[in-house]
N, C-alpha and C positions, 0 to 999 in steps of 0.2 A: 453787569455788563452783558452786555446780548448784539446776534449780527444782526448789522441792519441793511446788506447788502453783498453780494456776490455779483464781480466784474472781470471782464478780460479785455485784453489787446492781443491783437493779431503782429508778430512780426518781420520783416522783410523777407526775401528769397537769402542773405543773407546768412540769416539765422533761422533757415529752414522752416520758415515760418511758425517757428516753437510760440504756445501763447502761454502771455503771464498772466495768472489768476491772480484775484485780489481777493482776496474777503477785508469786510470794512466792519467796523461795532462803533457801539454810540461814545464808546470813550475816546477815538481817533487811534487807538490801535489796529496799523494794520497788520496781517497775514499774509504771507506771497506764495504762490504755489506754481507751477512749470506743467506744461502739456506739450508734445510734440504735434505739430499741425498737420506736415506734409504737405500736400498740394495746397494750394490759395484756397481752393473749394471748396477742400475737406478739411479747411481750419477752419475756416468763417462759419462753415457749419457745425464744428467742433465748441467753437465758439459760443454761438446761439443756444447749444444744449446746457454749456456751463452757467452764461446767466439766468436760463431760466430755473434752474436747481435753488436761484435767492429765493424763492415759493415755499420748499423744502426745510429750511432751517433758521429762514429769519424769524428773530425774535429770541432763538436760543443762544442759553451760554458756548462760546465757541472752548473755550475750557475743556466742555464735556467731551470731549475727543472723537468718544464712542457712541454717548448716545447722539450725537448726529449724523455717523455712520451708518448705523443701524437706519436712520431715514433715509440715507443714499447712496445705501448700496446697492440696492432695487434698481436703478439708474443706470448701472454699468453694467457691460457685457465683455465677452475677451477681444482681442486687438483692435479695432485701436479706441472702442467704448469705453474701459475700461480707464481712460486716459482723464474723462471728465469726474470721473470720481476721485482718483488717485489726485487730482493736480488740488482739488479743493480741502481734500485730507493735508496733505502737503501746509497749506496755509495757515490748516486750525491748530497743524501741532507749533508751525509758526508762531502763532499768539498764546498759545499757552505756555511755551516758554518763554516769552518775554512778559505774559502776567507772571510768570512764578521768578523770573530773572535768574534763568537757569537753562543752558543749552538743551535742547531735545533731547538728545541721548539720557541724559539723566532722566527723564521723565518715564524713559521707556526698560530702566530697570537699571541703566548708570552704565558707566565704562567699563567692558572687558579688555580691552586693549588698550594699548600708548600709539601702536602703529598701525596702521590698515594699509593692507599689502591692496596692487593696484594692477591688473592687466592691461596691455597697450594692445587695441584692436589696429591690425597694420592690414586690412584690406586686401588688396590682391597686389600683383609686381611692378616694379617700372621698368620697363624697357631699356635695354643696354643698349640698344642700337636700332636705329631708325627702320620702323617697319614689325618691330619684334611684335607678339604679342605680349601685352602684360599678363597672361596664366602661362607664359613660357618660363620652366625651372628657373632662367638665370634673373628673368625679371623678377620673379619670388625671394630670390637669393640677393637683389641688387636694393629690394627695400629691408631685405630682416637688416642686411650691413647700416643703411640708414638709419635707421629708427635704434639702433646700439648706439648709437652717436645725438640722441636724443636729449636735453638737458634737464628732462626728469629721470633720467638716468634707471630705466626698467628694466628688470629684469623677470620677467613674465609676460607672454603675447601670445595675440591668436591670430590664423593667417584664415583666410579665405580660400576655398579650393573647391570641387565639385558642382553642385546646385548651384551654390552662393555667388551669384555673380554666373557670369558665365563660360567658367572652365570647359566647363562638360561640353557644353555646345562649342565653342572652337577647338575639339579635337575630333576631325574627321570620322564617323564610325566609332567615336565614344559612349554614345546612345544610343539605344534603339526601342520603340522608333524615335524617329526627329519626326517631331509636330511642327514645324514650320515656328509662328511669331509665336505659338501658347505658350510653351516652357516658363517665359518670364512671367505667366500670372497663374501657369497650372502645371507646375513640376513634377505632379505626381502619378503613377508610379513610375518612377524610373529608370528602367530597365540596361546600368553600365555593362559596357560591355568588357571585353579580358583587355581593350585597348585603352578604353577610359580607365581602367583601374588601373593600370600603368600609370599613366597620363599623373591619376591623383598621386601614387605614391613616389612619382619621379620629380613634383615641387618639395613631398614632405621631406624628401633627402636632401634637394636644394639645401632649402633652409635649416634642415639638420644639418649641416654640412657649416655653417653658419653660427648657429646658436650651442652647437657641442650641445655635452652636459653641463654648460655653467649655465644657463638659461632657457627656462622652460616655457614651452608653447603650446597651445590648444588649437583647434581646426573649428572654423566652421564649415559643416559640411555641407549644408542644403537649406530649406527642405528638400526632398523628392526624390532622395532611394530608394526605392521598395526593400523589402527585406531584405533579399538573398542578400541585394549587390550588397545593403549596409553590414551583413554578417562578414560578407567577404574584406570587404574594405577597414573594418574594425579589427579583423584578425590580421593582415597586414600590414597593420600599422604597428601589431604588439611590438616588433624591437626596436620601434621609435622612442619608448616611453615615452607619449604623449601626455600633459595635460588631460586633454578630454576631446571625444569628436561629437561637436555638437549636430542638434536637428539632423540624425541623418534620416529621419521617418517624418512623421506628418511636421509639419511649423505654419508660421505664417502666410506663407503660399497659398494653403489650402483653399480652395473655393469655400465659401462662405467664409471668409476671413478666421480661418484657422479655428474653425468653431470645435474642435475635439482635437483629443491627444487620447493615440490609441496606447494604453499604457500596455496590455499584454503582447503586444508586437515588440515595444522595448524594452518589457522581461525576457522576451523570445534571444533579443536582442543581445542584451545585456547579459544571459547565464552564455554566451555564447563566446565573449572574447573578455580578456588583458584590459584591455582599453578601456578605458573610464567614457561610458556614456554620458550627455548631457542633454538636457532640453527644458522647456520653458518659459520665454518669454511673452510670449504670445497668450498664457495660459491667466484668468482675473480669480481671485481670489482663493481662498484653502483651500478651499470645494475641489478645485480643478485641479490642485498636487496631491487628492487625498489617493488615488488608486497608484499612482506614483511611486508612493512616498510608502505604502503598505506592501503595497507587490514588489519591494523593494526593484522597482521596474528600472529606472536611472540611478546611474553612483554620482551623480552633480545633479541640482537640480539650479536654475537660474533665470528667477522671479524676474521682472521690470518693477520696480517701484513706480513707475508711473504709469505700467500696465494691469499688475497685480491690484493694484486697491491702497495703496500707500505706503508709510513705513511700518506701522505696526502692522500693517496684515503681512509684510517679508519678513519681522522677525517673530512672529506665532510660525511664520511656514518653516522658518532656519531653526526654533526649537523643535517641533514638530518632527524635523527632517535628520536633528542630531538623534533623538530617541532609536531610529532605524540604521545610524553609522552611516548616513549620507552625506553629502557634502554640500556648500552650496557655495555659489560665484555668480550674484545680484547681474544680469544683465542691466547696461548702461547706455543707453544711445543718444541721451538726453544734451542739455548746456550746463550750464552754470549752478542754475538752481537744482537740478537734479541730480549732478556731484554730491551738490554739499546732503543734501537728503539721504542718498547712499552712505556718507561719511556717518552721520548720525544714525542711521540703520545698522547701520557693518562696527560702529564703535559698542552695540548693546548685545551683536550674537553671539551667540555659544562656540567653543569651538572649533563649531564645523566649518567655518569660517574661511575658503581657500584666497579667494580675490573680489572684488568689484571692478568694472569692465570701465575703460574711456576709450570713447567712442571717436576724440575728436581731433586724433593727429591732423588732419589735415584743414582743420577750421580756426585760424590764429583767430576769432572775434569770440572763441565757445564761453568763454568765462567773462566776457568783455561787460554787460548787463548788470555784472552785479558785483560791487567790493567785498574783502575780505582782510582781515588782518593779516595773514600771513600768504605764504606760496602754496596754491592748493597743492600742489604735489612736491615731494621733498624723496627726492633716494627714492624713486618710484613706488612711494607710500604716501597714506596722506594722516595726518596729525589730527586728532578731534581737537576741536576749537572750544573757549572756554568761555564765549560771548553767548546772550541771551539768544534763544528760538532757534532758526537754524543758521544764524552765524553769518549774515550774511548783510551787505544794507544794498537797494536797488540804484543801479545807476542809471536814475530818470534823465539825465542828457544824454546818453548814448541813445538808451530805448525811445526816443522822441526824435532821433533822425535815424533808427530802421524801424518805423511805423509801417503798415503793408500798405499801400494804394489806398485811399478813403478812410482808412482807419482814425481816428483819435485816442490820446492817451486818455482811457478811463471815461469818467462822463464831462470832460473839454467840452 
């Protein structure tokens, strides 16, 4: 057996323009794999890099897992580069558990778990009353109540607050300076002030306020901290007992697309407070958790499987990570198909294993693309599946009416 093509579709504003890979071999076994698009733009050009990688591998066993990798990983960079590598890996571990007729997980060392615990990302607040802002406390406090009333029934979330969105900037004299429209694509360094760090820690009580000690939460804090603020703001959160506060130093933001993670400003960081730092998403392959992971610089560290390099490059980084008493919680911003890829990742780690992230409370179509035998989420965990590849079969009538403008399914 050997590939004899790699293909994508772009799909609607919908589905956030997420594109599904193919990989095809000459026995009509296919492979499915998931990329997040984003803009129309920057998918069709997301796109265009993925099929031309059929150059790279056709002809090989898609089986080999690895050594196809090792031809294309050369191909990928950190955010969001690293998406057309990750989304094609995705595929080939696809087909080889359905040549071997045995879910992915097993292939990648077998089941350490029965359950895989699950975080509910809840965003920023809803407004209680007309005019409010949603980063105002009781807006924070009026979705944690929400999302408790959720029918995957979670007990683990993370809420949005500083950088992330824009807390910081609608509180008057929270930053300084105010750069006028930049903050949204150049948050850093960001200099909060004693009033924005109020500001932060007057939502964390909200929703502490909310979730008690029966349910625990994490922050995303940015990017765009700079030091001090994040030393200050990590130290005041310690009688939260937090989860973890993510990105509060460089992330995605960063000009040139989060091209580094300075890891001795997050040891600076990290020997500094209580608080379980985190970071990572943005970060492609081991290379990029090694000084991390050594400098025992983050106590979470949280890979993207579709940013990182795929499923086995997050569970070499999650043993890797257990060696140093780190922890890990797989960022997730993905659909359907990037679920179940985290389920089959998170079913093989070691026990450093805290959560994997869902991204997608407010998207009723996230899982709609593609069936599954059971309820991906149960008791806000999810159950590894005992179906071939990664468990999943595509649902080509949906994805053929959110096609994106000009698009064709495949080669139509």
């Amino acid at each position: 057996m050997h590939i004899t093509n790699v293909d994508a579709v772009v799909l609607d504003k919908v589905m956030h323009h997420a594109i599904l890979v193919r990989v095809e071999t000459n026995r009509g076994i296919l492979g499915y794999g998931e990329v997040m698009g984003g803009p129309l733009h920057r998918a069709r050009w997301l796109k265009q890099r993925i099929v031309a990688l059929t150059s790279v591998i056709q002809g090989q066993d898609p089986t080999d897992v690895e050594r196809n990798m090792v031809r294309l990983r050369h191909h990928g960079g950190y955010k969001p580069l690293g998406r057309i590598v990750s989304g094609i890996e995705n595929a080939l571990w696809d087909i080889a558990g359905k040549v071997a007729e045995q879910p992915v997980y097993k292939l990648l060392g077998g089941k350490v778990r029965d359950r895989i615990p699950i975080y509910c990302d809840t965003g920023n607040g809803i407004p209680t009353r007309p005019g409010e802002s949603e980063y105002a406390p009781e807006a924070y406090a009026k979705r944690a109540r929400q999302m408790l009333k959720r029918p995957e029934q979670f007990t683990m979330f993370k809420v949005d607050i500083g950088f992330h969105g824009h807390h910081l900037h609608e509180v008057p004299g929270g930053v300084r300076p105010q750069y006028g429209p930049f903050p949204e694509q150049y948050n850093e360094p960001g200099f909060v002030t004693e009033k924005g760090l109020h500001a932060e820690i007057d939502v964390v009580r909200a929703v502490k306020e909310v979730f008690g000690d029966t349910y625990a939460f994490g922050l995303d804090c940015g990017p765009g901290q700079d030091l001090s603020a994040a030393i200050r703001l990590a130290q005041a959160l310690e009688p939260f007992h937090i989860m973890w506060a993510e990105d509060l130093l460089q992330g995605t933001s960063t000009p040139g697309i989060g091209e580094y993670t300075d890891a001795e400003d997050y040891r600076i960081l990290t020997d500094q407070t209580s608080t379980p730092t985190l970071t990572g998403e943005h970060v492609y392959l081991r290379y990029g958790f090694l000084n991390l992971i050594t400098k025992r610089a983050i106590r979470v560290i949280a890979p993207d499987i579709m940013d990182v390099g795929g499923l086995a490059e997050t569970k070499w980084i999650a043993e890797y990570a257990d060696l140093y008493g780190i922890l890990i919680a797989p960022h997730c911003n993905g659909m359907g198909i990037s679920f179940m890829c985290n389920v089959h990742a998170a079913a093989a780690m070691p026990k450093n294993l805290v959560a994997f992230e869902w991204h997608r409370a407010d998207d009723p179509l996230w899982a709609d693309y593609i069936r599954v035998d059971t309820p991906l989420i149960q008791e806000g965990e999810a159950i590894p599946p005992e179906t071939p590849g990664l468990s999943f079969a595509v649902n080509e009538t949906f994805i053929r009416q959110h096609l994106a403008p000009d698009e064709r399914y495949f080669q139509e």
